[in-house]
N, C-alpha and C positions, 0 to 999 in steps of 0.2 A: 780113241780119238775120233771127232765126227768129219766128215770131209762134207756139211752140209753149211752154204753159205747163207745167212741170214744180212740183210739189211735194219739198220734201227732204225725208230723210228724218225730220230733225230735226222739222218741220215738222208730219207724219205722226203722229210719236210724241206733241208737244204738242196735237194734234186729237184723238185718240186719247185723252189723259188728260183733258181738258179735257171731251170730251164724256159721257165716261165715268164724272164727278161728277154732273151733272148727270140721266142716265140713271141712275143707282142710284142717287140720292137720291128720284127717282120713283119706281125699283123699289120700294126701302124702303117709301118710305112706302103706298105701297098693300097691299101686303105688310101691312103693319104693320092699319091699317085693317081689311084684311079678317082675319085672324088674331087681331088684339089682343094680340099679339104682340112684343117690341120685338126679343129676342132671335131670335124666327124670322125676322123681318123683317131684322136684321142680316144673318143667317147667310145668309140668301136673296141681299139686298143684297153681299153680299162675295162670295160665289160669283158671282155675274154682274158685277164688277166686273173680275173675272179674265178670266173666260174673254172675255169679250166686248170686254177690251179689245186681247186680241191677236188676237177674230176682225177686228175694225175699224181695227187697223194693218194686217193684210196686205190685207183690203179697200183700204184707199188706196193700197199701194202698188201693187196691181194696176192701181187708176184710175194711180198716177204713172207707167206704162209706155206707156199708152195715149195716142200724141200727141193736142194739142186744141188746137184753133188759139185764138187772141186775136181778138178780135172786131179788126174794123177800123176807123179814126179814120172819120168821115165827109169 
């Protein structure tokens, strides 16, 4: 049996989007904050929600290539 963990890509992609609300609703709002802004902030927040969410799929599935072992039972 392998103790090596694999992420799908399924997997990848819902970490991916998941994370990717969470991080540009931060952007936004700081954005927003420091601009006063809602629209800049938006426009800010949507551009980074792009790009950054397909830099952070292929990020993972670079980690998903890379064996990693499972810790072991004691």
């Amino acid at each position: 049996m392998s103790d090596v963990i694999r992420d799908s890509r399924v997997r990848s992609l819902a970490k991916a989007f998941s994370w990717r609300i969470v991080a540009t609703l931060t952007t936004s709002i700081i954005a927003w904050v420091i601009t006063g802004e809602l629209d800049t902030a938006a426009v800010i927040g949507g551009i980074e929600f792009v790009l950054k969410f397909f830099i952070y799929y292929f990020h993972e599935r670079i980690w998903a290539v890379i064996p990693w072992r499972a810790p072991r039972a004691p």
